[in-house]
C-alpha positions as CSV (number, residue, x, y, z in Angstrom):
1,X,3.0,11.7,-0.4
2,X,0.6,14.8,-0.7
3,X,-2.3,14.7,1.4
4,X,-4.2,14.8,-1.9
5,X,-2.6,11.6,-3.1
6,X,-3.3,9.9,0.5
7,X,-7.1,11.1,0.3
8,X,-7.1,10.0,-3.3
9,X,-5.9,6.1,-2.3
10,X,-7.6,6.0,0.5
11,X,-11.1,7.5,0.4
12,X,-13.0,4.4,1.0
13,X,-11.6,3.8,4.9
14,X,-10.9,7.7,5.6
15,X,-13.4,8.8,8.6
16,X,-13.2,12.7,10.2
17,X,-14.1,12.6,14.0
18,X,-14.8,16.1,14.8
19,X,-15.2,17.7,18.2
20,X,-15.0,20.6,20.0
21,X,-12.3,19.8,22.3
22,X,-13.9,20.2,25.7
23,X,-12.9,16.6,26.7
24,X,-9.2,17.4,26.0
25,X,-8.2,18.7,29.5
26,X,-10.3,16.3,31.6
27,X,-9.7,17.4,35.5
28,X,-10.4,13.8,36.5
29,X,-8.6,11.1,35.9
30,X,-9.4,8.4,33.5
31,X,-11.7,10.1,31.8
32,X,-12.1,9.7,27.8
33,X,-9.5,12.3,26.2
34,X,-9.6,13.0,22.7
35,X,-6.3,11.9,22.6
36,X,-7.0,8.5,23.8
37,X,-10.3,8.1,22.0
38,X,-8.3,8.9,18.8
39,X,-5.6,6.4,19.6
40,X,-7.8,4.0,20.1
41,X,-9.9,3.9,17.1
């Protein structure tokens, strides 16, 4: 399936999180990555 199709059929539940990244790296451990965050949800 396209991801013009997929956006089609699903555009009621579709959310973009957008961020700039800085939590990506995190030098202390656990600490909210994006990674994680996006997992999660």
């Amino acid at each position: 399936m396209d991801l013009k199709t997929l956006i089609g059929k699903n555009h009621p539940d579709i959310a973009f999180i957008v961020g700039n990244g800085i939590n990506r790296y995190s030098p202390t451990a656990g600490s909210i990555a994006w990674e994680d965050l996006l997992i999660q949800l």
